[in-house]
C-alpha positions in Angstrom: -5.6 3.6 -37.9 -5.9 2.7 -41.6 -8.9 5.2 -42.2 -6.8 8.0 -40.5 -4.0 7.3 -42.5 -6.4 6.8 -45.8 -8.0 10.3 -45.0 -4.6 11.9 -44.5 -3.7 10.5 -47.9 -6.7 12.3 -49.6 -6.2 15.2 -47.6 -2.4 16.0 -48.1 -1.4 12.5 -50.5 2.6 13.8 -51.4 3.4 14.8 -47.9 0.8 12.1 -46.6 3.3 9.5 -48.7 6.4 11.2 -47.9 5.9 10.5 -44.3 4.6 7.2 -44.7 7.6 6.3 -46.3 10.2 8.1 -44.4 8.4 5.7 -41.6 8.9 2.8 -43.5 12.7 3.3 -44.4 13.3 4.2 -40.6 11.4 0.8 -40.0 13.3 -0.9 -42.2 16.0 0.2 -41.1 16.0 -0.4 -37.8 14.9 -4.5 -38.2 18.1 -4.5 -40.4 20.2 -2.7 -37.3 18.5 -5.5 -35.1 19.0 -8.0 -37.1 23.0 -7.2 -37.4 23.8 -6.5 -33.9 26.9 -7.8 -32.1 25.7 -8.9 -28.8 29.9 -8.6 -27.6 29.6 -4.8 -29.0 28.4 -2.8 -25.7 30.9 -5.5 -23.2 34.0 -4.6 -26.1 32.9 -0.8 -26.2 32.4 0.0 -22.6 30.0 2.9 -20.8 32.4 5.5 -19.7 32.8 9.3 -19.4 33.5 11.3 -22.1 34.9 14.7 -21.2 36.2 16.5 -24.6 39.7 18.2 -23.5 40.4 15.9 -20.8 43.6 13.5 -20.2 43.1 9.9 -22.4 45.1 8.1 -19.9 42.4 9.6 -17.1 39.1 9.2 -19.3 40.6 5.5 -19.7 40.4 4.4 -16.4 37.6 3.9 -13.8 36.6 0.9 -12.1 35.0 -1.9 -14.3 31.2 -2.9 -13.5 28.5 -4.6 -15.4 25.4 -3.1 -17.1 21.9 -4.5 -16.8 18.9 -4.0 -19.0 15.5 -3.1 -17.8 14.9 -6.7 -16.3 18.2 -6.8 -14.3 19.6 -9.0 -17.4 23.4 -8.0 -17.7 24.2 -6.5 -21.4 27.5 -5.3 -21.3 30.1 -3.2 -19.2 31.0 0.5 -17.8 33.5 1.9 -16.5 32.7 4.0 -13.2 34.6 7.2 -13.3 36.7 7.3 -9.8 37.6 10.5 -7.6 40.2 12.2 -9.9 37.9 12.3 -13.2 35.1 13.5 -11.4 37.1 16.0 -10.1 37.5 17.1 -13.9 33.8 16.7 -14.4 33.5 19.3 -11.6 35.9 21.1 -12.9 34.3 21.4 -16.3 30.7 21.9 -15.5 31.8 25.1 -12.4 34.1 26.6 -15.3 32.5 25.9 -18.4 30.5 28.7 -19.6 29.8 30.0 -23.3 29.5 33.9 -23.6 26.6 36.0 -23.5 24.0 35.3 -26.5 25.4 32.6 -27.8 23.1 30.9 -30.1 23.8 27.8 -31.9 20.8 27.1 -33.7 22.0 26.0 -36.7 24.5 23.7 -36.0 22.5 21.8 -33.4 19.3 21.6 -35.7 21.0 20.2 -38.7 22.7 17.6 -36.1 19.3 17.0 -34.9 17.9 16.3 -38.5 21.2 13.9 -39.5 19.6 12.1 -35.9 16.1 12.1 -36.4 15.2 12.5 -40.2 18.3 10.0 -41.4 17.0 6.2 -41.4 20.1 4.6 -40.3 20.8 7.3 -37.5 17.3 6.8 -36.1 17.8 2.9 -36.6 20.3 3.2 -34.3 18.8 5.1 -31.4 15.4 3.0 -31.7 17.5 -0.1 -32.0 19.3 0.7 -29.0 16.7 1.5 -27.0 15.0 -1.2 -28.0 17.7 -3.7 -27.0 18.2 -2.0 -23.6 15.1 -1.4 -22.2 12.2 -3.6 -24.5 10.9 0.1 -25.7 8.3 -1.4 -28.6 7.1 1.7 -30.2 9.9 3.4 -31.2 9.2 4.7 -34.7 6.6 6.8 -32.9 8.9 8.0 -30.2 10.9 9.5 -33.1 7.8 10.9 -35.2 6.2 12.3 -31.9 9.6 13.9 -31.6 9.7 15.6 -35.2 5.9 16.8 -34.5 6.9 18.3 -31.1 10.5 19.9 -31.9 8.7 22.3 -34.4 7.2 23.7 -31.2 9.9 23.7 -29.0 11.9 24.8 -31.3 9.8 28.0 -31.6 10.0 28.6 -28.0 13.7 28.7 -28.2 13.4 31.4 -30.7 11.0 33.7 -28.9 13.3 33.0 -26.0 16.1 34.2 -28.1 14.8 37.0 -29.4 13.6 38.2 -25.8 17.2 38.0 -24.7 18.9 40.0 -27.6 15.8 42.6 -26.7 17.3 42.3 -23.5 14.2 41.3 -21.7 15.7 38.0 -20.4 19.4 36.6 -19.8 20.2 33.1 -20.2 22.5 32.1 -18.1 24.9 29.5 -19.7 26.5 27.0 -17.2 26.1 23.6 -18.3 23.0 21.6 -17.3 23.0 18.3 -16.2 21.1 15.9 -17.8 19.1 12.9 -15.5 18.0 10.5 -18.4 14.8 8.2 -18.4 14.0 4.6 -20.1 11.6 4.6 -21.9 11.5 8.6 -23.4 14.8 9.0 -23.8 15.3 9.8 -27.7 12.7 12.8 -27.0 12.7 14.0 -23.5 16.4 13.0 -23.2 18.2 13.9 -26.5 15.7 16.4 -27.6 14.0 18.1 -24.8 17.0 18.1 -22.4 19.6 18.0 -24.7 19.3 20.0 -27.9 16.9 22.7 -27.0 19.4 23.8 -24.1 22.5 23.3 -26.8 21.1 25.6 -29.2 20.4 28.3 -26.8 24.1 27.7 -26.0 24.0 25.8 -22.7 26.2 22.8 -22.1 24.5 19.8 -21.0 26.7 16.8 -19.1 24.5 13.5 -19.3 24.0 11.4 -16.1 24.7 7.3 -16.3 21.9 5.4 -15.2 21.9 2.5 -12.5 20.3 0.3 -15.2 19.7 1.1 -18.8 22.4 2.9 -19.3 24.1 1.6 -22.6 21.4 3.0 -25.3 21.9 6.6 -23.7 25.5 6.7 -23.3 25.2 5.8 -27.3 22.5 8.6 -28.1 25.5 10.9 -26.7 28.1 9.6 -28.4 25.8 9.9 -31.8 24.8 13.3 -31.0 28.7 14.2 -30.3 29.0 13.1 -33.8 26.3 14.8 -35.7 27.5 18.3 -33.9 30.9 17.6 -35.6 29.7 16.7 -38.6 27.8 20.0 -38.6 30.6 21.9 -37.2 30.5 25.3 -35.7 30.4 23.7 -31.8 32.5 23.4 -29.2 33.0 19.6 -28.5 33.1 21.0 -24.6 29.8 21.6 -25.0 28.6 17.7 -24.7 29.8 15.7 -21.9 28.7 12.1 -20.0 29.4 11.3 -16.7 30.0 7.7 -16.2 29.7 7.0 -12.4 28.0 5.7 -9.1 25.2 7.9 -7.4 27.6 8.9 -4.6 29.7 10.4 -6.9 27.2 12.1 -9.2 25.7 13.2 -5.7 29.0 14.8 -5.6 28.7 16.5 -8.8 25.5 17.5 -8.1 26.2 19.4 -4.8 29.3 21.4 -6.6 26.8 22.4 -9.7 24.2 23.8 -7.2 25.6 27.4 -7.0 24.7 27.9 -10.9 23.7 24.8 -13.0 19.9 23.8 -13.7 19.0 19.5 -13.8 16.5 18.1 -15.6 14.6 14.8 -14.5 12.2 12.5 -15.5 11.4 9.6 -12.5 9.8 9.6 -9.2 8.8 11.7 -6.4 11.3 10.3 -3.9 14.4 10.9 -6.5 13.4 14.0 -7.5 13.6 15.2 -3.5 16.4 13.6 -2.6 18.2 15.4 -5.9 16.4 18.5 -4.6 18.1 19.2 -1.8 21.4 19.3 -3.4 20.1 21.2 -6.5 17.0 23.7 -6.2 17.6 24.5 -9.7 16.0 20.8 -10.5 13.1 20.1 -13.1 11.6 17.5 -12.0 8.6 15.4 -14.3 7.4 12.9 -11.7 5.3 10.5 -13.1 2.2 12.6 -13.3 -1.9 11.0 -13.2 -2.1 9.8 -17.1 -5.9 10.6 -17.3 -8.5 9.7 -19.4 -11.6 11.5 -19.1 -14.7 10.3 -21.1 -18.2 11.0 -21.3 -19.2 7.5 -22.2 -17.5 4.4 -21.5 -18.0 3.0 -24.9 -16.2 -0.6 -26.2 -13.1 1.8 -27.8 -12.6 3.6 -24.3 -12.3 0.5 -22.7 -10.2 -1.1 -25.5 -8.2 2.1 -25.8 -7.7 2.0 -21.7 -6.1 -1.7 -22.1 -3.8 -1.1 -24.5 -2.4 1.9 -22.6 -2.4 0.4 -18.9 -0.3 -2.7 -20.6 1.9 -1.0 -22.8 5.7 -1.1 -22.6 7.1 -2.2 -19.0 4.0 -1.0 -17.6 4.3 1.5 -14.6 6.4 4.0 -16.8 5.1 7.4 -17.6 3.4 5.9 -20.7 0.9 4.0 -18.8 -2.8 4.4 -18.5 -3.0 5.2 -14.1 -6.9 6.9 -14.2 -10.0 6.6 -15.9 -12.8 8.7 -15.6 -16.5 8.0 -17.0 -20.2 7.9 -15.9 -20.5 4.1 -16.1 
């Protein structure tokens, strides 16, 4: 790793040390967030829905229920969004829909740089994530995420410029948002999130059965950044704080028009299915490593990725391939 990072430095040395230290201040940042975190803060400032527009009284009740990190240890409290608030999630997300060509590209990218490229923002959505579900490598979640935006962002710009050619139509009823563990500041906030916001399409986040608190907080902080940037209609985020019966239920009245993105397992993803056809589904696909020797670094490299994180998630080493 050092002689990468020394040959990067002779290659490209400002931007080489500019990155470097970005990396560092994020770091740093982030053991400082650690560090100062109020155990009492997730039980005192509950999970719970938050649907811009709606009633206070409403979004303040629901039934109370504990939230449990990624080894069933409780770390806080929600509050489960009953019959009459889902109603208004449904409500919102079979209503909801910004006009034709709507592009909000600038507003979401700056909030997506106060997120990613700002040391205490990041801090936070490592930290959290961190706390929640034991995710180790966070830093790199959030540089793997600045590397692959450039891309993604790109697509979103062809795609925009095929629909004002009028060779597509985006259709713009708000997508709902199934998160994950262990990707979520990149798949979650960035792939699911963002990239449909700047194209104009609504996304309403799903609560999780279990490590729930850190994306419930990457919402609220992305709620944030869009009003700091300005230019966005708060209806545009929303999170639906409730038990899978009545998310089932918000699924099956989105099906008509509204796309869901996942990230889990095969048997999820069908069961979704058949209430929403419209469902992208990444399902824990073979992790393969193919190599044409099985030298000492395969092997070590092969360790370290069958053992990292909570293995089993998508990060995990599941095949390896080589003569030997």
């Amino acid at each position: 790793h050092l002689a990468a990072v020394l040959a990067d430095l002779q290659a490209r040395p400002q931007q080489a040390f500019n990155t470097l230290q970005a990396l560092w201040a994020v770091d740093a940042a982030t053991l400082a967030y650690l560090d100062g975190f109020d155990a009492r803060a997730w039980f005192d400032e509950p999970v719970r829905t938050l649907l811009p527009g709606a009633d206070d009284a409403l979004l303040a009740r629901g039934e109370a229920a504990p939230t449990v990190d990624a080894f069933g240890r409780e770390n806080g409290r929600q509050l489960l969004a009953g019959a009459p608030l889902v109603d208004a999630l449904i409500a919102h997300a079979t209503s909801f829909e910004p006009a034709p060509g709507t592009d909000l590209r600038a507003p979401v990218r700056a909030a997506e740089a106060a997120l990613l490229e700002d040391a205490r923002a990041a801090a936070q959505l490592i930290g959290n994530q961190a706390l929640d579900f034991g995710k180790q490598d966070g830093v790199t979640e959030i540089e793997e995420a600045l590397e692959a935006n450039c891309v993604e962002r790109a697509l979103n710009d062809a795609l925009l410029a095929d629909e004002a050619a009028g060779a597509v139509a985006v259709a713009r009823r708000p997508a709902l948002v199934g998160c994950v563990s262990n990707f979520s500041n990149f798949l979650d906030l960035c792939r699911k999130a963002l990239r449909n916001l700047e194209l104009g399409v609504p996304v309403v986040v799903l609560s999780r059965s279990n490590t729930t608190q850190h994306t419930f907080r990457w919402t609220r902080l992305l709620q944030d950044a869009l009003r700091e940037a300005g230019g966005v209609d708060e209806r545009m985020v929303a999170y639906a704080s409730c038990g899978i019966a009545e998310q089932r239920r918000l699924m099956a009245a989105c099906a008509g028009g509204s796309p869901l993105y996942l990230t889990g397992s095969r048997a999820v993803a069908r069961a979704i299915m058949e209430l929403m056809p419209a469902t992208f589904a990444s399902t824990g696909g073979p992790n393969t490593m193919i190599a044409t020797r099985l030298t000492p670094a395969v092997a070590d490299a092969a360790r370290v990725s069958a053992l990292i994180e909570n293995s089993g998630q998508c990060t995990a080493l599941r095949h390896l391939v080589a003569p030997e």
